[in-house]
MIDOSE-1310 file (N, C-alpha, C; in nm, 2 decimals, decimal comma, always signed):
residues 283
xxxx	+0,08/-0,12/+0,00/+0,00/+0,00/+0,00/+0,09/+0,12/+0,00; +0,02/+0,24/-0,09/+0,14/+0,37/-0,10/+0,06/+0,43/+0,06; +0,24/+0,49/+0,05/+0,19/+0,56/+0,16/+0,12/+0,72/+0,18; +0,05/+0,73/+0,05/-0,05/+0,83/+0,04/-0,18/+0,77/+0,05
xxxx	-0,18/+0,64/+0,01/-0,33/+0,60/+0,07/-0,36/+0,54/+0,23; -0,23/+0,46/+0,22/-0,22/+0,46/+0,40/-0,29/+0,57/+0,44; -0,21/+0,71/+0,42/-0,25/+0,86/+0,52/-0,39/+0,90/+0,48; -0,43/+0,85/+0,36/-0,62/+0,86/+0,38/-0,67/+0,77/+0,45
xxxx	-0,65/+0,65/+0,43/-0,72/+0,55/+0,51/-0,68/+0,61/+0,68; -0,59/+0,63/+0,68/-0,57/+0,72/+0,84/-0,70/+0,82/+0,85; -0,63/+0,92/+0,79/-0,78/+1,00/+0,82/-0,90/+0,98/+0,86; -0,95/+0,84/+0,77/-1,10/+0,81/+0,77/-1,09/+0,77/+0,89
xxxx	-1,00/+0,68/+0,92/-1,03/+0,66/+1,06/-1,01/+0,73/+1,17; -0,94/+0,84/+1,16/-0,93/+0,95/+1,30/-1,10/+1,06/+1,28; -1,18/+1,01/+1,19/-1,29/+1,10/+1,20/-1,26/+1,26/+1,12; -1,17/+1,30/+1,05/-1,13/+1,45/+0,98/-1,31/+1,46/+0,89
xxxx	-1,28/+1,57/+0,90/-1,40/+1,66/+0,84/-1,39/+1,58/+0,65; -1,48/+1,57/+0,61/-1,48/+1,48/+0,47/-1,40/+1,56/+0,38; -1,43/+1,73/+0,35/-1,38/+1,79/+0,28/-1,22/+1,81/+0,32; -1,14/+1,76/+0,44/-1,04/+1,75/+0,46/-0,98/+1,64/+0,40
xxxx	-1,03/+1,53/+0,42/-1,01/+1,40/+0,40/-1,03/+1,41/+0,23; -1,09/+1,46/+0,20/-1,10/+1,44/+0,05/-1,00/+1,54/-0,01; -0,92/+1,65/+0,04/-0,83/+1,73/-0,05/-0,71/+1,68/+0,00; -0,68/+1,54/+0,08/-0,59/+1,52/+0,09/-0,56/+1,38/+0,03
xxxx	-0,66/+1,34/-0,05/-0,64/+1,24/-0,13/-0,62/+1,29/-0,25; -0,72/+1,40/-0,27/-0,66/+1,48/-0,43/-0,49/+1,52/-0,40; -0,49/+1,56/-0,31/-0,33/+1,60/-0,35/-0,28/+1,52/-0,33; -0,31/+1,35/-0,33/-0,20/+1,24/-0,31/-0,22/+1,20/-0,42
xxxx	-0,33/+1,24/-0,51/-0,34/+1,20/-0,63/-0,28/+1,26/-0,73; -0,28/+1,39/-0,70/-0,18/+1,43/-0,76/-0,03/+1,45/-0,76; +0,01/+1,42/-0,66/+0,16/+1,37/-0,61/+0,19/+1,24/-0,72; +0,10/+1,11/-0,68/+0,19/+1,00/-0,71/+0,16/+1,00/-0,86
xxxx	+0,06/+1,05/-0,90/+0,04/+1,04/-1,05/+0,15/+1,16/-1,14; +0,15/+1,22/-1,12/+0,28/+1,32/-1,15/+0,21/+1,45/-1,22; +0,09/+1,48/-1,22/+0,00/+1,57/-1,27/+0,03/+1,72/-1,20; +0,01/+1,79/-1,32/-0,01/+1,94/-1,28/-0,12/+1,99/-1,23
xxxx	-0,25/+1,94/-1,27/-0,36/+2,02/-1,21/-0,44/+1,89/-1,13; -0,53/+1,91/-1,04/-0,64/+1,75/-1,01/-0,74/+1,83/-0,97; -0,83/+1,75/-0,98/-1,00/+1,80/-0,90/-1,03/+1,67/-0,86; -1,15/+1,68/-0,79/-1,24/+1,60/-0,69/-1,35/+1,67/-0,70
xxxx	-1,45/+1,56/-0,79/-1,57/+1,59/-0,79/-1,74/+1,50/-0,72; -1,80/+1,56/-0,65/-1,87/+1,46/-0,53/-2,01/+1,50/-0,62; -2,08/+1,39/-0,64/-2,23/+1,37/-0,70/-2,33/+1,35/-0,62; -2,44/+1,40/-0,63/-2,55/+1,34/-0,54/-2,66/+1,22/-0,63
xxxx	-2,75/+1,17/-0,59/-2,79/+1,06/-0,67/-2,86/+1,07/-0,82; -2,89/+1,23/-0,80/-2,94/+1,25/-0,98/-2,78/+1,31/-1,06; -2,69/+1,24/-0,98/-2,60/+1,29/-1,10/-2,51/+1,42/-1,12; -2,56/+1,52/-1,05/-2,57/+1,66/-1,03/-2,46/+1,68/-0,91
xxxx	-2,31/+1,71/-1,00/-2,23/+1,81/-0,90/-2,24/+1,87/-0,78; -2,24/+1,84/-0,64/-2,24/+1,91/-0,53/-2,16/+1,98/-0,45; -2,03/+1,90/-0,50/-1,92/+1,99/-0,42/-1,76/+1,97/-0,56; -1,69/+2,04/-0,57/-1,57/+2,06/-0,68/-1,44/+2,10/-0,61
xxxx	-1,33/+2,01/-0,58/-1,23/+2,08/-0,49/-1,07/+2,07/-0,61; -0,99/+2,16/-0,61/-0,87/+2,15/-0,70/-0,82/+2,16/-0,62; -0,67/+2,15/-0,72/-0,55/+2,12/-0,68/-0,47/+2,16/-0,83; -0,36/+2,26/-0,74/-0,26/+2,27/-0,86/-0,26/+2,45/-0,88
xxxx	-0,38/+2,49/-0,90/-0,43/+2,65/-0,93/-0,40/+2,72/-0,82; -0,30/+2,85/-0,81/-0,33/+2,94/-0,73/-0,47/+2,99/-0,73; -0,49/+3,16/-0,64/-0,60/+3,20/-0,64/-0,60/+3,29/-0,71; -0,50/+3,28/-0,78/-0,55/+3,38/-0,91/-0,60/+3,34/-1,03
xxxx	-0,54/+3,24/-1,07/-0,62/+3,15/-1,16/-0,74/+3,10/-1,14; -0,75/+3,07/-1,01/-0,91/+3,00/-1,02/-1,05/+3,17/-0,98; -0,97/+3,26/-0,93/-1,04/+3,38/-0,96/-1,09/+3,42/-1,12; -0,97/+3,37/-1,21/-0,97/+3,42/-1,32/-1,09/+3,32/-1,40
xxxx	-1,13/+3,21/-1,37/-1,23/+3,10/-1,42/-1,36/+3,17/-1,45; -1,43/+3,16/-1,53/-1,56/+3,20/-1,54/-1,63/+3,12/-1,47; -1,65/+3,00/-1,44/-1,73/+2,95/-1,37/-1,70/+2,80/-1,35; -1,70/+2,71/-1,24/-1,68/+2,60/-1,20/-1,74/+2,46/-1,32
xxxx	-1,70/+2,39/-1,34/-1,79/+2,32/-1,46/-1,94/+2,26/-1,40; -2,00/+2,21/-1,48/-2,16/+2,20/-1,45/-2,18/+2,08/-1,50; -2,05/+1,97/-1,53/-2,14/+1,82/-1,51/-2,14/+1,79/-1,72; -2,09/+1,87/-1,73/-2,07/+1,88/-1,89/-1,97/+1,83/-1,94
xxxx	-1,94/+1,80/-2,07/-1,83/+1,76/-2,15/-1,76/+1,60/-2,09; -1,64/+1,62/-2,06/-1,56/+1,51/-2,01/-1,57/+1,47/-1,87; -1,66/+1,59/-1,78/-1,70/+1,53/-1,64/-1,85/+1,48/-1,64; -1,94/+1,49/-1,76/-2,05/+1,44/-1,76/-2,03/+1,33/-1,84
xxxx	-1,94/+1,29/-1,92/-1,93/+1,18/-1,95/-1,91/+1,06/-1,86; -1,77/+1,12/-1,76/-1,77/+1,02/-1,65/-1,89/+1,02/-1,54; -1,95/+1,06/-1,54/-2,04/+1,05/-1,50/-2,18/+0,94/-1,54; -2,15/+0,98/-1,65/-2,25/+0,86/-1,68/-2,20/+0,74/-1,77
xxxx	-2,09/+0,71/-1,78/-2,00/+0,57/-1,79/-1,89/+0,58/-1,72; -1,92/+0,59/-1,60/-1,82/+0,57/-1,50/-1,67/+0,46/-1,51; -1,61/+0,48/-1,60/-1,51/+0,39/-1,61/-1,39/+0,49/-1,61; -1,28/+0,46/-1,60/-1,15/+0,49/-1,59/-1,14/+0,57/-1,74
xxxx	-1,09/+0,66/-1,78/-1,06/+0,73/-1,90/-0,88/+0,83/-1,88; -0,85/+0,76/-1,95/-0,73/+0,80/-2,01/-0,69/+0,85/-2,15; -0,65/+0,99/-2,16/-0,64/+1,05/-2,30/-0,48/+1,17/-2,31; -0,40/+1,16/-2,44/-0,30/+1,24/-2,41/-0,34/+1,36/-2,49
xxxx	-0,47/+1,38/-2,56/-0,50/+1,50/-2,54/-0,69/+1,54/-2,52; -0,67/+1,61/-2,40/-0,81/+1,59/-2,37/-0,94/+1,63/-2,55; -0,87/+1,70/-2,62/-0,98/+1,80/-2,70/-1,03/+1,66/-2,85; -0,91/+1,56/-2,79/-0,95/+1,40/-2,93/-1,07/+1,37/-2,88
xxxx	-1,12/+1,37/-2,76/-1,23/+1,26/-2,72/-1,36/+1,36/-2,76; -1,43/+1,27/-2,88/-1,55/+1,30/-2,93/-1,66/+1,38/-2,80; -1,65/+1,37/-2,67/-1,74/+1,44/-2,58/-1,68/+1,57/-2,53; -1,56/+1,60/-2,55/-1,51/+1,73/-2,48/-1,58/+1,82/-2,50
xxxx	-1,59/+1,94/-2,44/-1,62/+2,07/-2,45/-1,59/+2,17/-2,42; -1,44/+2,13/-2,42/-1,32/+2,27/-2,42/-1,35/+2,30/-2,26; -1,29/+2,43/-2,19/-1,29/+2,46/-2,10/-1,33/+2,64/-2,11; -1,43/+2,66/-1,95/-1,50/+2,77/-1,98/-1,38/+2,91/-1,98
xxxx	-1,42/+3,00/-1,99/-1,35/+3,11/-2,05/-1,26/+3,15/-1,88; -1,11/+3,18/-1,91/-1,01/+3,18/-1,80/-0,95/+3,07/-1,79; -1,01/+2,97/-1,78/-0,98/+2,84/-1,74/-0,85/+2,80/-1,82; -0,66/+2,74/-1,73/-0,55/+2,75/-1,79/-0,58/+2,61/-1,91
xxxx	-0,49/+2,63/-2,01/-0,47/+2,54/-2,11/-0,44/+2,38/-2,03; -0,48/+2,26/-2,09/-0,45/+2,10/-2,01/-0,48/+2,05/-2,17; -0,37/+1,96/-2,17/-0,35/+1,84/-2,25/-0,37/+1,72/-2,21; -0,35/+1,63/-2,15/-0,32/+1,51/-2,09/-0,39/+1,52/-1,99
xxxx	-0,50/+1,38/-1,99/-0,60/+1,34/-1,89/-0,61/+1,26/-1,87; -0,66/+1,25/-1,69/-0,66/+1,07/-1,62/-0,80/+1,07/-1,58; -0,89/+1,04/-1,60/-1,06/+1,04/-1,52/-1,08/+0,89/-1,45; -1,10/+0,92/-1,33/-1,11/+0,76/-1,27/-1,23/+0,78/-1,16
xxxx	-1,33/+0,74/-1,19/-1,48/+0,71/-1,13/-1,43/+0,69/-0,91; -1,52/+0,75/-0,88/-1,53/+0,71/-0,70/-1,64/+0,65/-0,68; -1,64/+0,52/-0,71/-1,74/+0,45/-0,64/-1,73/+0,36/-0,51; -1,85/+0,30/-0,43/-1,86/+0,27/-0,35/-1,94/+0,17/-0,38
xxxx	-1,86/+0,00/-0,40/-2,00/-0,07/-0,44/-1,98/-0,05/-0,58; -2,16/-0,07/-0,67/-2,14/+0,03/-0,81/-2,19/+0,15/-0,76; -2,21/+0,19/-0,66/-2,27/+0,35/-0,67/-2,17/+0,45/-0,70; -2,21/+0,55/-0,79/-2,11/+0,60/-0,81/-2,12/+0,73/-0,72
xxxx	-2,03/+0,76/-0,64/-2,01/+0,89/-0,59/-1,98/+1,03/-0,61; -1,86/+0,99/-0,71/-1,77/+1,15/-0,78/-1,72/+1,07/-0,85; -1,59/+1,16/-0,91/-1,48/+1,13/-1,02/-1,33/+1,17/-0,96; -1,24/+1,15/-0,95/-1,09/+1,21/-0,98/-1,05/+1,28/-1,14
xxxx	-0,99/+1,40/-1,14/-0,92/+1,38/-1,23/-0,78/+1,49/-1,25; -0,70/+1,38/-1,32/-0,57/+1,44/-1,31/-0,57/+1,55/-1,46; -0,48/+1,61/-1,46/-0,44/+1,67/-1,64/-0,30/+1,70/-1,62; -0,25/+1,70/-1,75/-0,12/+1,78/-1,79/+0,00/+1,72/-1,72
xxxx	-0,03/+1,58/-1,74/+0,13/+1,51/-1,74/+0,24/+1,52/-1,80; +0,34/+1,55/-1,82/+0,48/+1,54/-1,89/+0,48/+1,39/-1,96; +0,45/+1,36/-2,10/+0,47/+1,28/-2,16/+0,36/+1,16/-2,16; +0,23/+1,24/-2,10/+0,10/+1,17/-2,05/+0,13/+1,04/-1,94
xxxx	+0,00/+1,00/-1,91/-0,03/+0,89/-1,81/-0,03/+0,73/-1,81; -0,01/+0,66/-1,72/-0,01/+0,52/-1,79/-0,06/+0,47/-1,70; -0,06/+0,35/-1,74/-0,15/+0,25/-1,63/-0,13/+0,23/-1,47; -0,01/+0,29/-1,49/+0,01/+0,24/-1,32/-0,05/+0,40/-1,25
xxxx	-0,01/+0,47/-1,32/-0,05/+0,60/-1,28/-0,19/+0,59/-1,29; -0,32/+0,51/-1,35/-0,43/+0,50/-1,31/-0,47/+0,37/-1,22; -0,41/+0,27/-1,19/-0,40/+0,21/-1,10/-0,40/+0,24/-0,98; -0,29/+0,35/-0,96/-0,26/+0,43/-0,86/-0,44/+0,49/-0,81
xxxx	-0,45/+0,64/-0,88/-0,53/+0,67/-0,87/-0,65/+0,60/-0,85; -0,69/+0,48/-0,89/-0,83/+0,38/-0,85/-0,84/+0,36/-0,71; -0,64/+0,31/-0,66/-0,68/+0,30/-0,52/-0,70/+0,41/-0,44; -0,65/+0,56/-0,48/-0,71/+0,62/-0,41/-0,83/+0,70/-0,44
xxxx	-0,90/+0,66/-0,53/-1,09/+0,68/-0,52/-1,12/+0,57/-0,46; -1,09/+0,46/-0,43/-1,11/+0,38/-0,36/-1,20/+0,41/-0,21; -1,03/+0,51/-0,16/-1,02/+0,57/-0,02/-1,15/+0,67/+0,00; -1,18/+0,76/-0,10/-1,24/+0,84/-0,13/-1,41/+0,77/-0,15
xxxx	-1,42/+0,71/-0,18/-1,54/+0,68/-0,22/-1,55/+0,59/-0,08; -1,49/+0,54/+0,02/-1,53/+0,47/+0,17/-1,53/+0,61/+0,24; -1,50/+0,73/+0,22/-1,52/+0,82/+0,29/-1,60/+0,92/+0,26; -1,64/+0,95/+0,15/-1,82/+0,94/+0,12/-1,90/+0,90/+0,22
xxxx	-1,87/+0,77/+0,16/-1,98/+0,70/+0,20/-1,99/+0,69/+0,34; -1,90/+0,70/+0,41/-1,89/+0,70/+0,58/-1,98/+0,86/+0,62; -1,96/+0,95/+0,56/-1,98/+1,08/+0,60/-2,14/+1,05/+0,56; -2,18/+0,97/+0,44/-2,37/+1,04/+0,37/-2,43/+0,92/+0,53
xxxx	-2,37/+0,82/+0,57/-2,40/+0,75/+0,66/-2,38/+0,80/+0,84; -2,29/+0,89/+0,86/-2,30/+0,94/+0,99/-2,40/+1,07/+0,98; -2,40/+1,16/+0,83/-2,54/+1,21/+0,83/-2,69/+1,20/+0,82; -2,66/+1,08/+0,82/-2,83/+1,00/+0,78/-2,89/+0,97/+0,94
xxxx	-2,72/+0,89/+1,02/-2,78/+0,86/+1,17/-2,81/+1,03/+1,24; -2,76/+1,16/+1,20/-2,76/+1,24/+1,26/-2,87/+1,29/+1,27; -2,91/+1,31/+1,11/-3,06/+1,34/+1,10/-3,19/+1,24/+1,19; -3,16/+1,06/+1,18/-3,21/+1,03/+1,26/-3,23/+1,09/+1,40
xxxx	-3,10/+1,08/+1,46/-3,14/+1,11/+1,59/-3,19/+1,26/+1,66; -3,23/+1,32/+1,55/-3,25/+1,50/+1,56/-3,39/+1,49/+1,54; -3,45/+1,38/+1,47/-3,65/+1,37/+1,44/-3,65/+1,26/+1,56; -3,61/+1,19/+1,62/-3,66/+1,11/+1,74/-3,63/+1,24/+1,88
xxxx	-3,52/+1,29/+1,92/-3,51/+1,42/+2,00/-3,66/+1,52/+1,95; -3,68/+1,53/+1,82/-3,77/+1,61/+1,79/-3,91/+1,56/+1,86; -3,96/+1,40/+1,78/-4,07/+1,40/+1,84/-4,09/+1,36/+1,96; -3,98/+1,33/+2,03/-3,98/+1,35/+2,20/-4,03/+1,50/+2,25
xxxx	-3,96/+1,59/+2,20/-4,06/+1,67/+2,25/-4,17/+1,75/+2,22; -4,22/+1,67/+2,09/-4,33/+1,73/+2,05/-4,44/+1,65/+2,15; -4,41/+1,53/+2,18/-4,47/+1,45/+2,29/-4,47/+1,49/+2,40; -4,40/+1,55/+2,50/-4,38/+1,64/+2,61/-4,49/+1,73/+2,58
xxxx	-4,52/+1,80/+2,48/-4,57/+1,97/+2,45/-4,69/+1,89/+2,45; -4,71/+1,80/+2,38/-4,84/+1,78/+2,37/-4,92/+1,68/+2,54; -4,85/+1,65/+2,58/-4,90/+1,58/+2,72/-4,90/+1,70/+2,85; -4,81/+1,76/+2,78/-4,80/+1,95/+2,89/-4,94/+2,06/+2,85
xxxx	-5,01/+2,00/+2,74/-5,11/+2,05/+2,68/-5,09/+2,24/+2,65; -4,93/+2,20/+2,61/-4,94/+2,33/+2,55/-5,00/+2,43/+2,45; -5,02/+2,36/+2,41/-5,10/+2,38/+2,26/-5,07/+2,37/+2,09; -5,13/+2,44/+1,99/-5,06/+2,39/+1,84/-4,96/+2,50/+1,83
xxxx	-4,91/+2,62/+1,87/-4,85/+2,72/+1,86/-4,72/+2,72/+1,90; -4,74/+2,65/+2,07/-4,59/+2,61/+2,08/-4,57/+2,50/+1,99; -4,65/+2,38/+1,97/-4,63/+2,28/+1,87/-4,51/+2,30/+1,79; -4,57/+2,37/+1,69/-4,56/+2,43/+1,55/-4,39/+2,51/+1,58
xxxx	-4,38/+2,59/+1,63/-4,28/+2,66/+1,69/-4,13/+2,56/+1,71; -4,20/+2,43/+1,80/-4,06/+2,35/+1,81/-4,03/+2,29/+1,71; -4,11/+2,30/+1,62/-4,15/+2,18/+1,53/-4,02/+2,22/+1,42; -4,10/+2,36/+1,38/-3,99/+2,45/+1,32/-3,87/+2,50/+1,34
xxxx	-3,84/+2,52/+1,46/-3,69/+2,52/+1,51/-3,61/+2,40/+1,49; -3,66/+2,24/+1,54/-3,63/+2,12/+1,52/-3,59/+2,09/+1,35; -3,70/+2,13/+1,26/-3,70/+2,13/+1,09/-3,55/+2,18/+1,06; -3,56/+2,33/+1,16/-3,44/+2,41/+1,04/-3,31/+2,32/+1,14
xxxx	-3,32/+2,33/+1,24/-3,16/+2,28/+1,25/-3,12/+2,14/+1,24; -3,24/+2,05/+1,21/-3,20/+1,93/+1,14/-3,17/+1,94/+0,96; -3,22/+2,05/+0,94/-3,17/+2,08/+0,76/-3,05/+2,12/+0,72; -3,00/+2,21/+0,81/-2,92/+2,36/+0,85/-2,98/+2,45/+0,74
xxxx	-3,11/+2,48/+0,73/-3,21/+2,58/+0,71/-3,14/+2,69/+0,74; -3,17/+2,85/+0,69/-3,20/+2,96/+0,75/-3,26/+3,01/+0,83; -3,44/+2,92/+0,76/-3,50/+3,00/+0,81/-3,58/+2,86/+0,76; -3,74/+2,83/+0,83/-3,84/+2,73/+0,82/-3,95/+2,82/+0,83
xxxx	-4,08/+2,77/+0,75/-4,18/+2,85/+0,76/-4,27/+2,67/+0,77; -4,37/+2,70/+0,87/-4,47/+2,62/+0,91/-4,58/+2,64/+0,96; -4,72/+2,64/+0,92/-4,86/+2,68/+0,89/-4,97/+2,55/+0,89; -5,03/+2,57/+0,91/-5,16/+2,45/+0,94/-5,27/+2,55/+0,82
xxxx	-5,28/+2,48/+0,73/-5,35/+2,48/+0,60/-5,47/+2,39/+0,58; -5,60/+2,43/+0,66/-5,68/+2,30/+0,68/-5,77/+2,28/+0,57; -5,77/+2,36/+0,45/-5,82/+2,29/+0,33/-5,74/+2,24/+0,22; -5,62/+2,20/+0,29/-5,52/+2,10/+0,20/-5,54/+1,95/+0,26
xxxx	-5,56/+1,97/+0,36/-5,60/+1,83/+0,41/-5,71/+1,74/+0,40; -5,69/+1,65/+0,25/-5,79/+1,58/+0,21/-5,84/+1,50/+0,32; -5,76/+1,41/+0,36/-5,82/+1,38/+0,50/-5,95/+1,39/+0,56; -5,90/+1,53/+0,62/-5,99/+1,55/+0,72/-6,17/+1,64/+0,65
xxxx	-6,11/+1,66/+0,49/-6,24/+1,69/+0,44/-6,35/+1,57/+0,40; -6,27/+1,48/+0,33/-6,34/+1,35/+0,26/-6,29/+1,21/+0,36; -6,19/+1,18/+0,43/-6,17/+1,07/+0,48/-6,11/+1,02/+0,45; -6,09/+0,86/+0,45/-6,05/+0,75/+0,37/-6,08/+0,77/+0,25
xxxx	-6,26/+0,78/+0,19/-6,25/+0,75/+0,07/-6,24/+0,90/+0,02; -6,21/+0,98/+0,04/-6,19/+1,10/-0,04/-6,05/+1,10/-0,07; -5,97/+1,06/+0,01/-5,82/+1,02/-0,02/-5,80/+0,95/-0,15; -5,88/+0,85/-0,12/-5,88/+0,73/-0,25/-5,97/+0,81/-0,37
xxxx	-6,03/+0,85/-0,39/-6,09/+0,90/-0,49/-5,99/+1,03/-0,58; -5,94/+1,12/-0,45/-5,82/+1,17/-0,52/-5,66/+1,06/-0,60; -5,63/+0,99/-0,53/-5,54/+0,94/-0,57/-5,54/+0,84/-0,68; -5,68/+0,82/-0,67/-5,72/+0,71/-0,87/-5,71/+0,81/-0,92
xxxx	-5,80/+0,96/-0,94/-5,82/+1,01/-1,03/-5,68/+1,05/-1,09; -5,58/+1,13/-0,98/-5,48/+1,16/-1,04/-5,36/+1,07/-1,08; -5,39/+0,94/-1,06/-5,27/+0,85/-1,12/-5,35/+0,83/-1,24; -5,48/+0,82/-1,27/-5,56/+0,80/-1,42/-5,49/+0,91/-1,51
xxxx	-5,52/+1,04/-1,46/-5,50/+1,15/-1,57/-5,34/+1,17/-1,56; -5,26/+1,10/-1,52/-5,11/+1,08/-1,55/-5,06/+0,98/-1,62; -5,18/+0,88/-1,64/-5,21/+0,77/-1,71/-5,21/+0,82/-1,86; -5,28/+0,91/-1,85/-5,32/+0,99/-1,99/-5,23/+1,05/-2,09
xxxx	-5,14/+1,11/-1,99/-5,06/+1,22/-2,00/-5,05/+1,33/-1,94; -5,16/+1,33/-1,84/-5,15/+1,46/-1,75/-5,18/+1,58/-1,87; -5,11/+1,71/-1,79/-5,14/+1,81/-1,89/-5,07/+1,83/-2,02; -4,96/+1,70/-2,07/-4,93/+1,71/-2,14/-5,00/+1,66/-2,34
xxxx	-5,11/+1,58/-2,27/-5,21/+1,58/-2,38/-5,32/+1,57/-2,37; -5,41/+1,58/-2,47/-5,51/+1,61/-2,44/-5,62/+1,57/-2,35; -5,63/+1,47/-2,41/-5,68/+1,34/-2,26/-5,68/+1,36/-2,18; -5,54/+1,46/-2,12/-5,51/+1,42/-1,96/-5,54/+1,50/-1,94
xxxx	-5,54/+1,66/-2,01/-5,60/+1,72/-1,98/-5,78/+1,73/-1,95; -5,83/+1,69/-2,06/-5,99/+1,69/-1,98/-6,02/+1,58/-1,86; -5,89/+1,49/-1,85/-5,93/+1,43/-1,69/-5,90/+1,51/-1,61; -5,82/+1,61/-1,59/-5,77/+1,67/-1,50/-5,92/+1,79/-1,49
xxxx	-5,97/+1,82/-1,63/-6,09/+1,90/-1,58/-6,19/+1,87/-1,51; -6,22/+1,70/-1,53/-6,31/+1,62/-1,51/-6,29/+1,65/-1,36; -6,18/+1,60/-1,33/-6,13/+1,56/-1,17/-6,15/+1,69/-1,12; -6,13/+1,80/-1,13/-6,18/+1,93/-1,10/-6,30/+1,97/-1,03
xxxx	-6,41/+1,89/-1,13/-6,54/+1,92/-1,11/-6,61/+1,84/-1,06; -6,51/+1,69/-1,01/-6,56/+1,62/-0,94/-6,50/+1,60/-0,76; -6,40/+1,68/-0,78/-6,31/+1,78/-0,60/-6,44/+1,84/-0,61; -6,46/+1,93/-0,62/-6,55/+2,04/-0,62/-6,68/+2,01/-0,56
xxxx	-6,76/+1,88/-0,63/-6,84/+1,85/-0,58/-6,85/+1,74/-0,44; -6,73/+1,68/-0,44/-6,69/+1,65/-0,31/-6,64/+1,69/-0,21; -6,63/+1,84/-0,27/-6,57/+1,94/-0,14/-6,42/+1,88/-0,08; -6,34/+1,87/-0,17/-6,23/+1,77/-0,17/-6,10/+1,90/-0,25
xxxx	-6,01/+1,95/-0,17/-5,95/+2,06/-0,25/-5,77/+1,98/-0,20; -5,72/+1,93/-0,28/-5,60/+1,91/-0,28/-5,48/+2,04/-0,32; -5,53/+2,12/-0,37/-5,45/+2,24/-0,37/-5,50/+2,33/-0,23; -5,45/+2,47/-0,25/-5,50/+2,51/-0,13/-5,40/+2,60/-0,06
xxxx	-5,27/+2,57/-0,08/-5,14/+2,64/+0,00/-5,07/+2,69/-0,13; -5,10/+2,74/-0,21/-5,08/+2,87/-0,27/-5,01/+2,96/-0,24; -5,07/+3,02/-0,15/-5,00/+3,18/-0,07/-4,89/+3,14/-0,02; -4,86/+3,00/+0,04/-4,75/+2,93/+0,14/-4,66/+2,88/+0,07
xxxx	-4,67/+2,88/-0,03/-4,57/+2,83/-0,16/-4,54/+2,93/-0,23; -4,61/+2,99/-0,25/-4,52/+3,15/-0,32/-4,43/+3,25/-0,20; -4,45/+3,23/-0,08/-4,36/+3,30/-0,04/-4,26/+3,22/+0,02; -4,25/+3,13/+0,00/-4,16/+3,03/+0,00/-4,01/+3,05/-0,08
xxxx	-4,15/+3,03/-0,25/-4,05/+3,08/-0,34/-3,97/+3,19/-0,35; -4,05/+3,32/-0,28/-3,98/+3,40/-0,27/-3,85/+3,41/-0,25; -3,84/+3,37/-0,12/-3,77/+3,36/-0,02/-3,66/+3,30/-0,09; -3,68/+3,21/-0,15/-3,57/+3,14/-0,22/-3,53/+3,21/-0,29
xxxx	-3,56/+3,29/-0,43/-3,52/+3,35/-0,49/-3,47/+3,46/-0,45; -3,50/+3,51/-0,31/-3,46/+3,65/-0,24/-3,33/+3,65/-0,18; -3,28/+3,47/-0,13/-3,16/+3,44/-0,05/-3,06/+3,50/-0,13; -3,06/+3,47/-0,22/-2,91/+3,51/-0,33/-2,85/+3,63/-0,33
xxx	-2,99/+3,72/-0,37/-2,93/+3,83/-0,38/-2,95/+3,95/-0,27; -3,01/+3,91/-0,16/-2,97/+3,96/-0,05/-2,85/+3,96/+0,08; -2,81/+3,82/+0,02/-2,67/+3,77/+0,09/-2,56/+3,81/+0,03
């Protein structure tokens, strides 16, 4: 075993913060491979870029970048045939798509998948070898996505127990509040403080909306009556053809007369959205 993966496999096990642990496999990656530039890129389950860490670029270079890549070209390819890719000039492979505007000149590429299992996690990748890459140099690099992809995985799995144990603390004391007969206000209150700091939210908005709740207007069978109609007119096509459209009118006029309103939170959803849209450019 090199002794750059040794010192990750250390890490994982001394507990280091993941984003620690992971830039120090990139830069062992890019030590034993002999590469000028590397990145580390971490996926979530649809595929979609979450976190992007380099190696190699001062901060003036990577100031100078127009923008971080977006899952395109030769990192969306690894992405979706996750296999080892080796090339001595990146711009031959039929999927490239050049590099965004600032971004330094790279020839020579190593792309080697982080999975765990088959799941795929992220990618490694090296550029700009002196006389390109060879097999041992991706060899190398597999074992340390290897490293990288058990420490993933260890991190989405100590945040999964974390979140667990933050909704059992939670509904402990929504059980207290309610045997204390506090009422739905404090309810609501803990409920939402509990929401945001098990999310790491800003901010949580929470409302009792009592004509969204088919439930309590129609029952059992008003529940069921909603959920045929709308798996039928998705059956159709929904509002995408015509059909599904006049079921969805159908189904309309038949809520209506059941006094059955599955929409309803409207107002609570747009200022939601707001809110979202507002974070950006208020921060």
């Amino acid at each position: 075993m090199d002794d750059q993966m040794f010192d990750a496999l250390v890490d994982i096990g001394n507990g280091l913060e993941l984003e620690q642990t992971l830039r120090r496999i990139l830069r062992s990656a890019v030590a034993v491979s002999g590469a000028t530039y590397g990145a580390l890129g971490v996926i979530n389950k649809q595929g979609c870029l979450t976190s992007f860490l380099t190696e190699g670029m001062d901060a003036a270079q990577i100031q100078a970048i127009d923008h971080w890549p977006r899952g395109d070209g030769l990192i969306g390819h690894l992405i979706t045939d996750p296999r080892p890719l080796r090339l001595d000039r990146i711009g031959d492979h039929p999927e490239s798509a050049g590099f965004p505007k600032g971004h330094p000149p790279m020839t020579s590429f190593l792309g080697v998948p982080i999975l765990y299992g088959r799941e795929l996690l992220g990618n490694l990748y090296m550029t700009d070898k002196a006389g390109g890459f060879t097999a041992i140099d991706e060899e190398r690099i597999v074992g340390l996505a290897t490293v990288a992809g058990i420490a993933i995985h260890n991190s989405h799995l100590f945040e999964n127990l974390s979140l667990r144990q933050r909704c059992q603390s939670l509904s402990g004391q929504l059980a207290t509040t309610a045997l204390a007969g506090q009422g739905l206000e404090h309810g609501l209150l803990i409920s939402a403080q509990g929401v945001r700091e098990a999310t790491g939210a800003d901010a949580c908005l929470m409302t009792v909306v009592e004509d969204t709740n088919i439930l309590s207007r129609g029952g059992r069978e008003g529940e069921r009556i909603v959920r045929e109609n709308a798996v039928y007119a998705l059956e159709l096509g929904g509002m995408g053809s015509k059909e599904g459209k006049e079921a969805v009118r159908e189904m309309n006029g038949l809520f209506t007369r059941c006094n059955l309103s599955p929409g309803g939170s409207a107002d609570l959803l747009a200022v939601t959205v707001f809110l979202h849209l507002l974070t950006p450019a208020s921060g």
